[in-house]
Structures are given as C-alpha cells and as structure tokens.
Residue frames as qw, qx, qy, qz and C-alpha x, y, z in Angstrom:
[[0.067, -0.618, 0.750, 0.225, -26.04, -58.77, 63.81],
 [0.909, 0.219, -0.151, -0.321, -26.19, -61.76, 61.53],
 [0.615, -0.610, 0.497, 0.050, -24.73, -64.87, 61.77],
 [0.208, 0.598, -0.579, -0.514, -22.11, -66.40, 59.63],
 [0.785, 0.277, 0.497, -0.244, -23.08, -69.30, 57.64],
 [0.124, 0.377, -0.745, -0.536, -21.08, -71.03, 54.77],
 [0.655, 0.429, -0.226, -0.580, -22.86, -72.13, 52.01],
 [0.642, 0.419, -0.570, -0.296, -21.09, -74.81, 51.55],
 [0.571, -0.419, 0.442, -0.550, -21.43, -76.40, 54.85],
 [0.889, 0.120, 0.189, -0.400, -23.38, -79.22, 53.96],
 [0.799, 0.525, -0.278, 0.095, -20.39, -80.48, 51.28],
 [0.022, -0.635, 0.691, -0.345, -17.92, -80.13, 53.44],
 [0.679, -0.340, 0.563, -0.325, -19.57, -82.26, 56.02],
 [0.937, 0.315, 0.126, -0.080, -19.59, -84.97, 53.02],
 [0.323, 0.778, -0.485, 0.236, -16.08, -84.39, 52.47],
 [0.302, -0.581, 0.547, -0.522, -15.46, -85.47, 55.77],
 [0.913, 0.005, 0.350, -0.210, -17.84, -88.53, 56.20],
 [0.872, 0.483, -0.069, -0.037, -16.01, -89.71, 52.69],
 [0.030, -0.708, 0.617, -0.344, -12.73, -89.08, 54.21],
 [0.595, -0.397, 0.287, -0.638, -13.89, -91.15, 57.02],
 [0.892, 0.264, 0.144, -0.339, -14.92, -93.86, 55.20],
 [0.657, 0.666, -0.334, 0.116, -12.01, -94.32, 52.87],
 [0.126, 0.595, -0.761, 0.227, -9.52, -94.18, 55.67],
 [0.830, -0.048, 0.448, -0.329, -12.13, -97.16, 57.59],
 [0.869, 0.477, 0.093, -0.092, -11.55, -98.84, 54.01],
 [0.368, 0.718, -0.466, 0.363, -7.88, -98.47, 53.86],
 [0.370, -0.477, 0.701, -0.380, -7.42, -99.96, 57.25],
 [0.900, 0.017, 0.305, -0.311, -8.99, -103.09, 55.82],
 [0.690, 0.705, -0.162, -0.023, -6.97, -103.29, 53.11],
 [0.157, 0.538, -0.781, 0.276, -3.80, -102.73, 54.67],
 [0.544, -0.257, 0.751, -0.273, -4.75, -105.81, 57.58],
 [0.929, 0.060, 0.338, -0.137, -5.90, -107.81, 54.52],
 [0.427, 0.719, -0.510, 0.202, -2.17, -106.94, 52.63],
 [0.222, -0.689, 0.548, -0.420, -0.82, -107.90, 56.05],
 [0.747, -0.188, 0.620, -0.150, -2.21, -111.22, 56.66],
 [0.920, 0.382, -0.085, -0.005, -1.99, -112.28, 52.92],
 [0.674, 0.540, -0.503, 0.040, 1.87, -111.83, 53.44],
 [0.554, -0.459, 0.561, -0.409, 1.82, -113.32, 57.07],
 [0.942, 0.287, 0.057, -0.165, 0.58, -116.39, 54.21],
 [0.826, 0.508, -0.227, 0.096, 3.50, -116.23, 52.37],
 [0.206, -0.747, 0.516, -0.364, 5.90, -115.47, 55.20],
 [0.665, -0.269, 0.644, -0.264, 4.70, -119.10, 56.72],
 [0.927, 0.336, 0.050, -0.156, 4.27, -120.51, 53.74],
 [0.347, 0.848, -0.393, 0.078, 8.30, -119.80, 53.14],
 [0.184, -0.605, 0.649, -0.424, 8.80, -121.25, 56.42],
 [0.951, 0.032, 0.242, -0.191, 6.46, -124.38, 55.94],
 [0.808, 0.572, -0.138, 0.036, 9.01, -124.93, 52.57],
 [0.438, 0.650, -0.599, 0.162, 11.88, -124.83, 53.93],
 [0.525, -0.293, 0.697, -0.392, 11.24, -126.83, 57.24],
 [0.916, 0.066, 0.373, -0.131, 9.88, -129.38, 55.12],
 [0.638, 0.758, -0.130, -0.017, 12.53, -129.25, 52.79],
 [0.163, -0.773, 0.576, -0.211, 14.98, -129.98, 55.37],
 [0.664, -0.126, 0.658, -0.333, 13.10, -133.21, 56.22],
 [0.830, 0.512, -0.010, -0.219, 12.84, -134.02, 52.97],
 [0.605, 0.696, -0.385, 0.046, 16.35, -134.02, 52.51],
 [0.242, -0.506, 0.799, -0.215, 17.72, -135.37, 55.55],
 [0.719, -0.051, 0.583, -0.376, 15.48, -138.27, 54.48],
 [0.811, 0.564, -0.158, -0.010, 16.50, -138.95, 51.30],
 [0.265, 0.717, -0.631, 0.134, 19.78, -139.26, 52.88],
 [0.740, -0.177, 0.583, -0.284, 18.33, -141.92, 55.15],
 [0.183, -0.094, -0.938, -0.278, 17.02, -143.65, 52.58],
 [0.523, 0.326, 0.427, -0.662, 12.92, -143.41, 52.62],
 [0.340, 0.529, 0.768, 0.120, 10.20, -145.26, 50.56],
 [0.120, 0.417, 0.651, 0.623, 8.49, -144.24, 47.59],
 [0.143, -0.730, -0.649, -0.158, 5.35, -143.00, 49.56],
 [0.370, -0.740, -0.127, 0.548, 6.94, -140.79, 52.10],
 [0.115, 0.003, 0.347, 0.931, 9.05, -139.01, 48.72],
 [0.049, -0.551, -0.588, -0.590, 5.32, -138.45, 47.03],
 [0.285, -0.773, -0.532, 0.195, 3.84, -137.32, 49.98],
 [0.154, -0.675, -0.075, 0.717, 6.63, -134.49, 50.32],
 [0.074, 0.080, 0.447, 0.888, 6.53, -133.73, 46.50],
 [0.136, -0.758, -0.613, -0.175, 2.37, -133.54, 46.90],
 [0.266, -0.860, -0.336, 0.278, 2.75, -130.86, 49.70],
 [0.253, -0.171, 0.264, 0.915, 5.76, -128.98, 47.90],
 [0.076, 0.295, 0.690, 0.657, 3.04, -128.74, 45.04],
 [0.317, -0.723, -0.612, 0.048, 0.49, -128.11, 47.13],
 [0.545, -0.489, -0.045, 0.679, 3.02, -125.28, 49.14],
 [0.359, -0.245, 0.337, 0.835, 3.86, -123.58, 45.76],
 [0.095, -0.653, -0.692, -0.295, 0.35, -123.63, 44.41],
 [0.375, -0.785, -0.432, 0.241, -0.40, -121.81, 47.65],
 [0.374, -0.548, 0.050, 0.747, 2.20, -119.05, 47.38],
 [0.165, 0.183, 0.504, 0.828, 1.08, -118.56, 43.52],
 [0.215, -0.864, -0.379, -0.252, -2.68, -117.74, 44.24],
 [0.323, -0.767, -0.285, 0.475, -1.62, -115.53, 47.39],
 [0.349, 0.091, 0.439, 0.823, 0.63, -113.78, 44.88],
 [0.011, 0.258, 0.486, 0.835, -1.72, -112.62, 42.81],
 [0.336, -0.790, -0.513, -0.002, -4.20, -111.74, 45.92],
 [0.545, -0.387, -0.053, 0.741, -1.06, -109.91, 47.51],
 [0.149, 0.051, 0.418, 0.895, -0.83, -107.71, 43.99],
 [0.062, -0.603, -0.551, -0.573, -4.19, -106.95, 43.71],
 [0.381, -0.850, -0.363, 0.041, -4.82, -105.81, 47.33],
 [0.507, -0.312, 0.025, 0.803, -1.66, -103.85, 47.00],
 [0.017, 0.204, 0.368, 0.907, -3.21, -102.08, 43.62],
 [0.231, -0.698, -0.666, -0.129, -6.39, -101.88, 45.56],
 [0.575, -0.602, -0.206, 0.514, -4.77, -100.20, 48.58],
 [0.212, 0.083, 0.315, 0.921, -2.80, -97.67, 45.73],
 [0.059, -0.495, -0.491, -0.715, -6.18, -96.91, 44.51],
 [0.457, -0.588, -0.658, 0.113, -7.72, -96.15, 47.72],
 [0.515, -0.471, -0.073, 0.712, -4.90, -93.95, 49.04],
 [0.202, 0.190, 0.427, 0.861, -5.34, -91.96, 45.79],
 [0.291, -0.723, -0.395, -0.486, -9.01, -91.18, 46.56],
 [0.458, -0.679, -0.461, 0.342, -8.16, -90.38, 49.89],
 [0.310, -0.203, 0.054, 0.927, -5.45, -87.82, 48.87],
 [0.003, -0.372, -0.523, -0.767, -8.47, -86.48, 46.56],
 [0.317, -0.806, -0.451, -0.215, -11.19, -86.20, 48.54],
 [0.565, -0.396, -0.277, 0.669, -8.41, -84.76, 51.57],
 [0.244, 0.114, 0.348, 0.898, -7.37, -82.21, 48.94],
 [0.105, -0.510, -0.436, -0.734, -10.66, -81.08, 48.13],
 [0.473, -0.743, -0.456, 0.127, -11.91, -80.90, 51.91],
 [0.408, -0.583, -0.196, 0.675, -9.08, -78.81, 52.57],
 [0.150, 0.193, 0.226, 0.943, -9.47, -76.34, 49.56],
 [0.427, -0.719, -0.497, -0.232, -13.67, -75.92, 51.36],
 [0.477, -0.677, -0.336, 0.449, -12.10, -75.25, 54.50],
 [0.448, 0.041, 0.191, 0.873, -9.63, -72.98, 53.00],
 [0.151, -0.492, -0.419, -0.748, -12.83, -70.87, 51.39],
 [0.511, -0.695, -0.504, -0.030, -14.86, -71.27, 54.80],
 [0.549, -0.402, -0.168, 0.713, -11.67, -69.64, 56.30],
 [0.235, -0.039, 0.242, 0.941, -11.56, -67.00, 53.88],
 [0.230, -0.612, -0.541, -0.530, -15.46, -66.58, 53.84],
 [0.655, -0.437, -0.511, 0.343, -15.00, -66.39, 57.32],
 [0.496, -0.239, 0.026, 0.835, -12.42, -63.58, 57.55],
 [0.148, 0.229, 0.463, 0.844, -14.43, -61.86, 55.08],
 [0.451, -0.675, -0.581, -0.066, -17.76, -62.05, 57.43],
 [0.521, -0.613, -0.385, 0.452, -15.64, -60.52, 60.08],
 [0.281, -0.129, -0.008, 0.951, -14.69, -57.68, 58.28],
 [0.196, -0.415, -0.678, -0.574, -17.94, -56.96, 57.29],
 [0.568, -0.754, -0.294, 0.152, -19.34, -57.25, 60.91],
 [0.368, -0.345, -0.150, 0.850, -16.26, -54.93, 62.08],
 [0.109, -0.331, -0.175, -0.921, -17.60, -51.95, 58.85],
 [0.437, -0.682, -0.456, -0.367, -21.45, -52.47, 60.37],
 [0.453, -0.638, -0.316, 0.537, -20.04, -52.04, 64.25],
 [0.322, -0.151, -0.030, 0.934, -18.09, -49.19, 62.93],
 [0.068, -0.316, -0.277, -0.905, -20.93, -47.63, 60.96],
 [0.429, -0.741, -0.486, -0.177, -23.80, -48.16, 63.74],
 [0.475, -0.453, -0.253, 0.711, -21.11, -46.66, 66.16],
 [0.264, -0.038, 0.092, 0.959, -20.82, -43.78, 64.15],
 [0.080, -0.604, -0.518, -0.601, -24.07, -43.22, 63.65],
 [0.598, -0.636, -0.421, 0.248, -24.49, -43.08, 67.44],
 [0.502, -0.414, -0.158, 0.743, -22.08, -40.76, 68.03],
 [0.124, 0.016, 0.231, 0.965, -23.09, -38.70, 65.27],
 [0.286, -0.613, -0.499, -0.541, -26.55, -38.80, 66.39],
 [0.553, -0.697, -0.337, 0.309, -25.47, -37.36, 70.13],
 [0.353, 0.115, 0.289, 0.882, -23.66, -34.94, 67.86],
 [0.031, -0.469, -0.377, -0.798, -26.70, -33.60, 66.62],
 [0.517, -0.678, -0.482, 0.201, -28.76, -34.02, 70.15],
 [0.464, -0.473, -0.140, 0.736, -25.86, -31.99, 71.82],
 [0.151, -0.223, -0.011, 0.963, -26.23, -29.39, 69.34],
 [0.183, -0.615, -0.696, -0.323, -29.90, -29.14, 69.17],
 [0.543, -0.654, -0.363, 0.382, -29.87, -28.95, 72.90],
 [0.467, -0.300, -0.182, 0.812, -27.50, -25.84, 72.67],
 [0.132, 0.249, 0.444, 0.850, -29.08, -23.84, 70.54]]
C-alpha cells in the first residue's frame, strides 16, 4: 500500500509561514495605529487643558511672556497633531495594504488545502479499488484452489 503524498506540500507549508508572518506584521501595525492615536488623543487633551489656562489667564490679566509661552506650545501642540496626522494615514494605508495580502495569501492557502482535500479523497478511493481488487483476487484464487482440489 502506498502512501499519500501531495505534491504540493512544500507550497502550502509557505502559504502558511507567509500567513504567519503577515498576521506578526499586522499586529505591529495595528499597536503602531494605536499609539499614534493615543498621540493625538493626549495631544487633544494637552490643548484643551492648556487652553483653559490660557484663558482663565488672560482674564487675570498676565504678561507678555506667559501669553508667548502659551502661543509657542499651541504651535508647538498643532505642529504635533499635523505630523502624527499624516503618520496616522499612512499606517492606516499600510495596515489596508497588509490586510489585503493577508486575505490573498489566506485565499490561496485555502484553495491548496481544498486540492489536498480533494487529492486526498481521491487517494482513498483508489486505495479502497486496490483493497477491493487484491481481495478479489484472493478469493478468486481459493476459488480456483477449491476447485482444483475437487476435481
């Protein structure tokens, strides 16, 4: 009896590893989506906490320096929320593209397996004709024994 053995083994297993990989790579992505808007999240919250102070001091009455200082760090603040932006957007269209090759490579592992199943299925009917036809020989060679023997 032979054993079964898919051809295409070897791809598959690369299927798999690349899977693997991609979803490793995708988990980076999403935690570095995650902290960029953890950035802008605090940054939102830096602006408006200082924006409070800003204004409860201008209702004091405050010096010159203490205004520049909060318009520097607004500037500074809004700077900061424009670069993360446009990190945010790219690791978002990274993260798109990523998820796309996973669905590909997924796709194609599971149309391999698919075939391995169906090579599979196809092995076993094979192996069922060969039992059936070594059985029969057997039986039709104690066929001919028995009627050797009678004769």
């Amino acid at each position: 009896m032979r054993k079964f053995e898919f051809k295409l083994q070897s791809l598959l297993r690369v299927k798999e590893l690349l899977e693997k990989q991609l979803m490793g790579e995708l988990g980076v992505i999403e935690k570095k989506v995650f902290d960029l808007n953890l950035i802008v999240d605090t940054t939102y919250k830096n602006i408006n906490e200082y924006a409070s102070r800003y204004n409860e001091l201008v209702n004091k009455g405050t010096d010159m320096d203490t205004i520049n200082t909060y318009k520097n760090y607004f500037i500074h603040l809004n700077k900061l929320l424009k670069e993360t932006a446009i990190k945010l957007e790219a690791a978002n269209k990274e993260k798109v593209l990523c998820q796309q090759k996973i669905e590909k490579v997924m796709s194609e592992r599971k149309a391999i397996e698919n075939l391995k199943e169906n090579q599979y299925k196809e092995y076993l009917v094979e192996l069922q004709l060969e039992q059936d036809k070594a059985i029969d020989d057997i039986i039709s060679y104690k066929t001919n024994i028995a009627g050797i023997e009678d004769k």
